[in-house]
N, C-alpha and C positions, 0 to 999 in steps of 0.2 A: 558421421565422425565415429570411427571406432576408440572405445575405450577398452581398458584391461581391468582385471578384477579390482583391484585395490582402486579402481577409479569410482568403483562401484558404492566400493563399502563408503568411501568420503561421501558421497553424495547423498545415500541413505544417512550415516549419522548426520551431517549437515544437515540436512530433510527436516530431519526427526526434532532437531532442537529451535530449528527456524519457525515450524510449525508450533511448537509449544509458545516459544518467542511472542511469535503473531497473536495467537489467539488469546494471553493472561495479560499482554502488554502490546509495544511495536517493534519495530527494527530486524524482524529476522532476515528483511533480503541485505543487510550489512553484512549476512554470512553466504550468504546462497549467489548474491551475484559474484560477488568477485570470485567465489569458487567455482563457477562456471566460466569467466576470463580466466583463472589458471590453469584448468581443464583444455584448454586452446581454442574456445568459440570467440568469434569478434565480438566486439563488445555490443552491437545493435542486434546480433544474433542474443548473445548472452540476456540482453534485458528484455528479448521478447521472449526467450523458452524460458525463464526466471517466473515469467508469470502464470504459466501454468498451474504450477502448485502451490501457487496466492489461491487463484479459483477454488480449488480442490478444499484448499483449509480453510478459507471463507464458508463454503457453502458448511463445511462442516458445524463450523463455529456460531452459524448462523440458527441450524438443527439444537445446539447443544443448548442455547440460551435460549432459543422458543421453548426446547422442552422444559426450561426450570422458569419461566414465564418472564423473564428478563429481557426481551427483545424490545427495542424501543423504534417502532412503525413510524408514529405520526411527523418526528422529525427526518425521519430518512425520506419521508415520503416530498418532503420539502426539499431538500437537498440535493437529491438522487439524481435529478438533472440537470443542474449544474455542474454538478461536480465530473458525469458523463461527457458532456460537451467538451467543457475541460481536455480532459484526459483524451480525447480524437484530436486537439490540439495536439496536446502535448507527447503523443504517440509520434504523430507525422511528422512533430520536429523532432524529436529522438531518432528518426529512422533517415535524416536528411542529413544528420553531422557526422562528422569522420571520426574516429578511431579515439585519436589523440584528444580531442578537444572532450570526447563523452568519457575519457578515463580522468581528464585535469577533474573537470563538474563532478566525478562520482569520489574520487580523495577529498573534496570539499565537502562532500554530504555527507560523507561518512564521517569525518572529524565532526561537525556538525549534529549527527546524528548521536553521536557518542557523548556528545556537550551535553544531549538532552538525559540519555540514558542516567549519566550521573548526576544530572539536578533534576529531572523528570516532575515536572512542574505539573501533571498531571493526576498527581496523589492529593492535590487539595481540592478540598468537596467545593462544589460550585452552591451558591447561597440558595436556591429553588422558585427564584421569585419568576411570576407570570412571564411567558414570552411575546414581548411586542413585536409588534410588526416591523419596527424599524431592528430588532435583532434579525428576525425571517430572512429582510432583504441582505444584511451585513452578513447572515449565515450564508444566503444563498452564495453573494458575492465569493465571500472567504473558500468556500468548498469548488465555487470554478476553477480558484486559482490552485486548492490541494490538488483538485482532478489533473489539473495541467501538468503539477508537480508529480501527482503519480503516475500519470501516463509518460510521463518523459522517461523519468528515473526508478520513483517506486521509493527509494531506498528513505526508510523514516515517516513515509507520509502518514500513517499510523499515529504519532505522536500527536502531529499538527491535526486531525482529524479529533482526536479525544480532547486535544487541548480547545479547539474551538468548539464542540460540543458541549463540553464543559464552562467554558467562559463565554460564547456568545448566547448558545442554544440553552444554557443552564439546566444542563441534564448533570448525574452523578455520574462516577465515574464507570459503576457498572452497565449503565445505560451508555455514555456514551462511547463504551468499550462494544455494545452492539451494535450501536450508528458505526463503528469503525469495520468492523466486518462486512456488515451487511454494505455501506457503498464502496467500502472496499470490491467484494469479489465483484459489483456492477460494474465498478468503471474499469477496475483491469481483464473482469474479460471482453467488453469494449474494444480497451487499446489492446488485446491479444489480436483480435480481429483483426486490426490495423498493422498488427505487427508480422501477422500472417497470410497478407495479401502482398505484403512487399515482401516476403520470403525471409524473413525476421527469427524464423520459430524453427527449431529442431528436432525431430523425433528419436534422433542418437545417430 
């Protein structure tokens, strides 16, 4: 797809603030996908070249809070596959629906996504008491069905990822701000994979 320079500069400033977005909070592909549907990609192209540079600010963000010793391992490391599995689900159904039906589902997520941004239920500290086994398995649960959600769509799972972080895994919110990156960039570049085998993804 040929674009022209002003198509340029939108997708860098979009870029630049989605990126910030992601990494201090969630929601930046609220800006990034559908900017990419107004640029003229179908919409199962648009959501699989969308995640490109999720990867790219993941892995960053990932770097930034190891280096200030804030990275939170042991619960990713619980999660991580769940949430993977997930998201090949939900890639494969993403890349099986038509046009029309994956723009109705992305106007929902984004009003939805927008509900959270203005109450963002994610600023209250989680009380730090021991993690049981039966949160584990409810966490494990909970993150198949984000991975699902972000492999489909993407758009918010960020939120949902900190918020059960927060309230099942009883992490804070700067921990579970690095649970969100960190299986963030795993399971979307996953479903990139998925997205890129069925010819999903665009290099311009």
């Amino acid at each position: 797809m040929e674009l022209e320079l002003w198509a340029y500069i939108v997708i860098f400033v979009v870029g630049f603030f989605a990126g910030v977005i992601n990494t201090v909070s969630a929601g930046g592909s609220l800006l990034t996908l559908p900017m990419l549907i107004f640029l003229g990609l179908p919409s199962a192209e648009a959501n699989g070249t969308n995640r490109v540079a999720i990867v790219v600010q993941s892995l960053s963000a990932v770097l930034a809070f190891k280096r200030k010793g804030k990275l939170e391992t042991k619960v990713s490391s619980i999660v991580a596959l769940p949430a993977i599995i997930g998201s090949i689900f939900g890639a494969m159904a993403a890349v099986s629906i038509s046009d029309a039906l994956f723009q109705l589902i992305l106007a929902i997520t984004m009003i939805v996504t927008i509900v959270f941004i203005v109450w963002d239920p994610s600023k209250r500290e989680a009380p730090g008491v021991m993690l049981s086994s039966n949160r584990k398995v409810l966490g494990m649960i909970a993150f198949f069905a984000i991975g699902f959600y972000g492999g489909f769509i993407q758009v918010g799972a960020g939120f949902y990822i900190v918020l059960t972080a927060m309230l099942i895994m009883q992490l804070s919110f700067i921990h579970a701000n690095s649970v969100k990156v960190m299986i963030t960039g795993l399971y979307i570049f996953v479903s990139l994979l998925v997205f890129g085998i069925n010819g999903e993804v665009t290099g311009g």
